[in-house]
N, C-alpha and C positions, 0 to 999 in steps of 0.2 A: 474483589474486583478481578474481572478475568477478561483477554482479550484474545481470540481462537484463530489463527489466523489458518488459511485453505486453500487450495488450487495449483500449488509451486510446481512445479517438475521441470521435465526434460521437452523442449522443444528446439526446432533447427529453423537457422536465420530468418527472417521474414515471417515468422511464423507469429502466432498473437496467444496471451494467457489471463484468464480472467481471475484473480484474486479478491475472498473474502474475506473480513475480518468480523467474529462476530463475537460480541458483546455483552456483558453482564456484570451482577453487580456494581452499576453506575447509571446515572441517568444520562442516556446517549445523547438525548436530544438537549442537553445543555454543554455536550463536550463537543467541542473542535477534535477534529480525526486526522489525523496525516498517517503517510504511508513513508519509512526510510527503509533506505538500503543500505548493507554493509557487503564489500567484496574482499576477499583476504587480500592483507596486507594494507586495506584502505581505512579511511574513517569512514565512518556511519554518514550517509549523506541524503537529504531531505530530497524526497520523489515527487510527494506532489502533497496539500492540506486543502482541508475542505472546512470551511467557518460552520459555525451552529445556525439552522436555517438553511442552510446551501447555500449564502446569499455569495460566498466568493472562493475563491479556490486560488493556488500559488500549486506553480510547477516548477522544480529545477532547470536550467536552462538545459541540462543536456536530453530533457524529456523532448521538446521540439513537434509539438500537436500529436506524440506517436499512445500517449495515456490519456485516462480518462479517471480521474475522482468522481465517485458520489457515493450518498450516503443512503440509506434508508431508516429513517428513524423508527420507521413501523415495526418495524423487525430487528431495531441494533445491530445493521449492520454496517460495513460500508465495506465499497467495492475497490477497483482499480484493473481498470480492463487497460490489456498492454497489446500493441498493435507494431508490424514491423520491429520484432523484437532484434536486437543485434549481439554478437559474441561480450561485449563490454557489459552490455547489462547483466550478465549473469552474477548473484549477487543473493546473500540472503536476507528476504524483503520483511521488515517488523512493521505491525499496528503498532500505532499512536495514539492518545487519548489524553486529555486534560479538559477540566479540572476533574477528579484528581490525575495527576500525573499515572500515566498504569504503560506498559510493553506487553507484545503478546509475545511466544516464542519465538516466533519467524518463521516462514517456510520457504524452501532454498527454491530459487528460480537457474535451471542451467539453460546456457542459449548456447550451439552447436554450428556449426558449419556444414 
């Protein structure tokens, strides 16, 4: 089971980051996907989840309409396009996956002034 996750770097405030997580050994389209975030010195805290089907999705409150979850089943992946990014959000962003339980590496997102 592996989860690859893509897209992190360096952008300045206002600015938008399209993240991919892509997928393998497991059947995606039976796994719920969420995306967390970890910033030093924080806990790990839940960005946004996407249910099997797309049928429903959950946002952290501090997301506030600025993300976007979805999934691709076709392809094993799923996405998270980040819009209006701000200095707070910089943070390194991990794939999710269950059933089975899997993490991908993380890729660090920095948001600048």
């Amino acid at each position: 089971v592996q989860l690859v996750e893509s897209g992190g770097g360096l952008v300045q405030a206002g600015g938008s980051l399209r993240l991919s997580c892509a997928a393998s050994g497991i059947t995606f389209s039976d796994a719920a996907v969420a995306w967390y975030r970890q910033a030093p010195g924080k806990q790990r805290e839940l960005v946004a989840i996407i249910s099997i089907g797309s049928i429903s999705t959950t946002y952290g409150d501090f997301v506030k309409g600025r993300f976007t979850i979805a999934r691709d089943d076709t392809n094993n992946t799923m996405y998270l396009q980040m819009t209006n990014l701000q200095p707070e959000d910089t943070a390194v962003y991990y794939c999710y996956a269950f059933p089975p339980v899997c993490w991908g590496q993380g890729t660090q997102v920095t948001v600048s002034w």
